[in-house]
C-alpha positions in Angstrom: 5.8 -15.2 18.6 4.6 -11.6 17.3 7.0 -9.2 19.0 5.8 -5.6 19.7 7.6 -2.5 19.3 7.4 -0.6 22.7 8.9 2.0 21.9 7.7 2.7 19.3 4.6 3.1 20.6 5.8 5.3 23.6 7.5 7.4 20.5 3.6 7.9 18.5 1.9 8.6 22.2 4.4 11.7 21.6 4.0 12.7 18.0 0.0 11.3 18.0 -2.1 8.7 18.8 -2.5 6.2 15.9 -5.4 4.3 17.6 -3.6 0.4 16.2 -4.3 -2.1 19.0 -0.4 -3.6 18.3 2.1 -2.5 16.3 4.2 -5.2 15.7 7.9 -5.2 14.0 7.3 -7.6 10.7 11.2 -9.8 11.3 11.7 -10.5 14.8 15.6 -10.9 14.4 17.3 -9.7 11.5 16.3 -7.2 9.0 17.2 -9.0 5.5 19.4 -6.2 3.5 19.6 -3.7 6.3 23.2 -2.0 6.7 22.6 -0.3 9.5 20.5 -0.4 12.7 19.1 2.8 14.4 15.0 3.9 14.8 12.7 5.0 12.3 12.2 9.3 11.5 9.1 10.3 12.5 7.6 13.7 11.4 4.7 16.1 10.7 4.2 18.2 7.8 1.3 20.7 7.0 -1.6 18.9 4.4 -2.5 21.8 2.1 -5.7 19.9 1.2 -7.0 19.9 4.6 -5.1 22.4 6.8 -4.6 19.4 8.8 -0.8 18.4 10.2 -0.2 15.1 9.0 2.4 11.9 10.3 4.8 10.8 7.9 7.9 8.6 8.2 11.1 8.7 6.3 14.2 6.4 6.6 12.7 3.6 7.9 15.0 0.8 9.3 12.2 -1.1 11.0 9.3 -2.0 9.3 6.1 -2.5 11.2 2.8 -3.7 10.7 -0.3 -1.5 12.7 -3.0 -4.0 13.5 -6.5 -2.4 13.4 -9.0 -4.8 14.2 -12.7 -3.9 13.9 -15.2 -4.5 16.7 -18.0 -6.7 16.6 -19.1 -10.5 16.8 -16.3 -13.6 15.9 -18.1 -13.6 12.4 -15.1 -14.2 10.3 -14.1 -10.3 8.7 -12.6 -9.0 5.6 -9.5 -7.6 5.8 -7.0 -4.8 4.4 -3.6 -4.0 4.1 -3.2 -0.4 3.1 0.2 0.4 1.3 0.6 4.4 2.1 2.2 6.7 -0.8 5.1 8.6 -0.7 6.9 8.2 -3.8 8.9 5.3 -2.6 10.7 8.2 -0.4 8.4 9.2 2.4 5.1 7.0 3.5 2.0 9.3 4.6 1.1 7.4 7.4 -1.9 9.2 8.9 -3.6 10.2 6.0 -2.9 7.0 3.5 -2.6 4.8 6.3 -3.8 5.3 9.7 -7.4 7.2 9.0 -8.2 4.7 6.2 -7.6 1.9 8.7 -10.1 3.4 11.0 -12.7 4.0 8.1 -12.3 0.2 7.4 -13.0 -0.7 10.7 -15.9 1.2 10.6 -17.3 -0.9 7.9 -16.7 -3.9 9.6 -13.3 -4.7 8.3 -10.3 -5.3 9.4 -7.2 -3.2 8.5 -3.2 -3.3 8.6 -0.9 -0.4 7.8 2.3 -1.6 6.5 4.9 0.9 7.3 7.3 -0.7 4.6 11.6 0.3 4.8 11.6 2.5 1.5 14.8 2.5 -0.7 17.7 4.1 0.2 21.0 2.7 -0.8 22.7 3.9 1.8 20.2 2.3 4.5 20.1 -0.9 2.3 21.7 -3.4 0.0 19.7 -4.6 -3.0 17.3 -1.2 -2.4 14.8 -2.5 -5.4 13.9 -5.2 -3.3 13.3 -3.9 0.0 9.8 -2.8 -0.6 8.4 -6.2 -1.9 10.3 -8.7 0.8 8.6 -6.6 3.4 5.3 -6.4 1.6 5.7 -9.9 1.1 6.6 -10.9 4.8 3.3 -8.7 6.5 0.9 -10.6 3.7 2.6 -13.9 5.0 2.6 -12.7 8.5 -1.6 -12.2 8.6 -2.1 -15.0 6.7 -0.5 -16.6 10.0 -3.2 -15.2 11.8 -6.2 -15.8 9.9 -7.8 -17.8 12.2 -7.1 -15.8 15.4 -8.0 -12.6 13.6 -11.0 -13.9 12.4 -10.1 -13.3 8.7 -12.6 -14.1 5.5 -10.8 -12.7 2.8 -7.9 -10.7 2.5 -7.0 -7.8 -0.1 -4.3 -5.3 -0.8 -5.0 -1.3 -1.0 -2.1 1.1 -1.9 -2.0 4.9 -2.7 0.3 6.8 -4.9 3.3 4.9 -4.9 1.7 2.6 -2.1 -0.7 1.7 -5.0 3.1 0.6 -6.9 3.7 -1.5 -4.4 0.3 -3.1 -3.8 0.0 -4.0 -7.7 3.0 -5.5 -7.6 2.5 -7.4 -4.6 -0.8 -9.0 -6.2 1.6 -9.8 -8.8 4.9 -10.7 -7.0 5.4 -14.8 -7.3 8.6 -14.1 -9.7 10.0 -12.3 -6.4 8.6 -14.5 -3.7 10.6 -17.5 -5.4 13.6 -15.5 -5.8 13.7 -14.4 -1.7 12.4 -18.1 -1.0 9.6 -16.7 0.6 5.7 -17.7 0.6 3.3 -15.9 -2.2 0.4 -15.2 -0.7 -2.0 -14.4 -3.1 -4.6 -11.0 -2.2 -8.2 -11.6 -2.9 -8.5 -8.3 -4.2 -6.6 -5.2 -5.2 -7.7 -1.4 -4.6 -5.3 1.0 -6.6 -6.2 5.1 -5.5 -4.0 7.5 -7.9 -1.3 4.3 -8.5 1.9 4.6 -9.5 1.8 1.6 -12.1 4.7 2.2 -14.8 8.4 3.3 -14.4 8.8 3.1 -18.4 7.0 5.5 -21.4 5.8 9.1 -20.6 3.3 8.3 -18.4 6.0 6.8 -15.8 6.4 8.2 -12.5 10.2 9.5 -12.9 10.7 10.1 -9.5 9.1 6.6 -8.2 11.4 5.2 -10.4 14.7 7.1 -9.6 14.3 6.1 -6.0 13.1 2.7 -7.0 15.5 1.7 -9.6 17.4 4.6 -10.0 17.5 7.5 -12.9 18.5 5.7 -15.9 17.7 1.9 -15.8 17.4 -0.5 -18.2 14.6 -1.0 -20.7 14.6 -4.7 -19.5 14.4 -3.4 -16.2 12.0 -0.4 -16.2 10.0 -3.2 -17.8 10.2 -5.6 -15.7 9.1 -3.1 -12.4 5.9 -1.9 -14.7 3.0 -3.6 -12.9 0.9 -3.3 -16.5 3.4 -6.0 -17.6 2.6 -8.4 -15.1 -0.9 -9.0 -15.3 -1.5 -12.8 -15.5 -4.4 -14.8 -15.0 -3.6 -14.5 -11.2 -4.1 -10.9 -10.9 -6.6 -10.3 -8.6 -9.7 -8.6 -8.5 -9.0 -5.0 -8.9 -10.8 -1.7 -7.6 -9.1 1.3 -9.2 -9.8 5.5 -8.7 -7.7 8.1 -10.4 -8.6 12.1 -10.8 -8.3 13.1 -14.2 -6.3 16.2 -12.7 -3.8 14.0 -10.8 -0.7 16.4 -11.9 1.0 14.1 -9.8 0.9 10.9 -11.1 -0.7 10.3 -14.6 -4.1 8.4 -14.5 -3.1 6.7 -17.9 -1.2 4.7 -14.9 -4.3 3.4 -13.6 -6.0 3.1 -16.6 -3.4 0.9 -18.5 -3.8 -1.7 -15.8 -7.7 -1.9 -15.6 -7.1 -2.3 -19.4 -4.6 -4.9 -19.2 -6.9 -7.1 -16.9 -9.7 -6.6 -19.0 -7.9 -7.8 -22.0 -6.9 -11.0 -20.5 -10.3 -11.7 -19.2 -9.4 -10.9 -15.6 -12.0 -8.9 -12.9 -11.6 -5.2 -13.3 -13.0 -1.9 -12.0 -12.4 1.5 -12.7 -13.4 5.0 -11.8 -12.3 7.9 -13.2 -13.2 11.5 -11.6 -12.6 14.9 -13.3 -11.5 16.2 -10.4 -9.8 15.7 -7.0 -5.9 16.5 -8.2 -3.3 13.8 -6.2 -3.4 12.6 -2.8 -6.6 13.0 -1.4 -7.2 10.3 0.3 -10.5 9.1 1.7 -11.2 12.4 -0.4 -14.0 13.3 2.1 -12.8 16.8 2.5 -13.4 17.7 -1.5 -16.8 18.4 -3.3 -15.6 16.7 -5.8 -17.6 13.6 -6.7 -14.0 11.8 -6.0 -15.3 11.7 -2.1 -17.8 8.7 -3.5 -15.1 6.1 -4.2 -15.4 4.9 -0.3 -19.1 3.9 -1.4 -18.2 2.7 -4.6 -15.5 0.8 -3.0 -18.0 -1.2 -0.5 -20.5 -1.6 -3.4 -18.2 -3.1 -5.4 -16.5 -5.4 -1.8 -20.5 -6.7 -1.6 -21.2 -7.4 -4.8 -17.8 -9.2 -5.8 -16.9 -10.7 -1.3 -20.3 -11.5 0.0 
């Protein structure tokens, strides 16, 4: 049975109201790798995009999934979970998470926000793996629901870092055997300004230091660049970087559009000259980066009828 986090919820009626119809805490008993036990740190921080003060969450002990379900008939729905960014440290969770979830449901999708434990040796054992069991566990734990939730076909999106994690979720069976947990397979992948290598100069160093730490191993740095792991299985993938991300290098993006492509594998990818790092939905620029929503749906319609 789906257990909800109360207070939780009586914690974001206080900091802001993130609209989910359940927020639901993804293990029901134990938290595999957790050393301690204790509530997750909820804050606000100034979005100098926007103006706007936006909900983030740090140190996060218990991950949750936030159900968004969108309105309309029992017609079966396509569905979403959204990965937020926050270079594996904090997890924007209003403006990577919550306000694309409510987009989605505006178009007649369904969306999650997985509000993932990020790593923190001193929260975790094993910190490297945290992300992906938990990732792996809220795509199980849909999957469960498919037919209560009315679901058609189910994809992966993920921002900054978030994007990391999504890409190597649609990519993650070498893990899911390893944890002896079920790979559930995404339909499709959407990558905005990804995080996609921890090796060469285009790496995201500081993804990688809290990932993996400062100084891994070539074997290893390898082994956690999602460009490596493109198979035949790879999914479907949707992909928008800002050729003045000073962030996070577009080459990141771009070497794993190429990657799919080479293998024969279903790949899209747009490339704007401007619209810097983290925008998110981007409707707040002039850039022509605010368009990827409509590519986005062009591209769910013409590749998910």
């Amino acid at each position: 049975m789906i257990r909800l986090s109360f207070l939780f919820i009586l914690h974001v009626l206080f900091i802001g109201n993130v609209a989910a119809q359940q927020t639901i805490d993804l293990w029901e008993k134990e938290v595999p790798f957790n050393l301690v036990e204790g509530e997750n740190t909820y804050f606000k921080s100034l979005d100098k995009s926007t103006q706007d003060s936006m909900l983030l969450v740090k140190k996060v002990i218990k991950p949750k999934l936030h159900v968004f379900l969108a309105n309309g008939d029992a017609e079966k729905k396509k569905a979403v979970l959204i990965c937020p960014g926050g270079g594996y440290t904090v997890l924007a969770l209003e403006k990577e998470g919550f306000a694309v979830a409510r987009w989605l449901n505006q178009q007649g999708m369904h969306a999650f926000v997985l509000e993932s434990r990020l790593p923190d040796s001193t929260l975790q054992q094993h910190k490297a793996q945290v992300p992906i069991i938990d990732a792996l566990k809220a795509m199980d734990l849909i999957h469960s629901q498919k037919a209560e939730w009315s679901i058609s076909t189910l994809g992966v999106m993920g921002f900054s870092a978030g994007g990391h994690l999504a890409a190597w979720l649609s990519n993650a069976e070498e893990e899911a055997e390893a944890l002896n947990m079920p790979f559930r397979q995404a339909d499709f992948t959407v990558l905005l300004y990804p995080v996609i290598s921890m090796q060469g100069e285009f790496g995201h160093s500081w993804s990688r230091q809290q990932l993996i730490g400062e100084h891994p191993s070539v074997t290893l740095a390898k082994k956690m660049s999602l460009e490596e792991r493109v198979n035949e299985k790879t999914p479907p993938t949707f992909t928008v970087v800002a050729l003045d991300d000073g962030a996070v290098s577009p080459v990141n993006g771009l070497k794993y559009h190429q990657n799919i492509q080479q293998i024969g594998g279903v790949s899209n990818y747009y490339e704007y000259a401007e619209g810097g790092h983290g925008f998110g939905l981007g409707q707040h620029l002039k850039s022509d980066v605010s368009n990827w929503p409509k590519e986005f749906l062009s591209w769910m319609s013409l590749n998910f009828l």
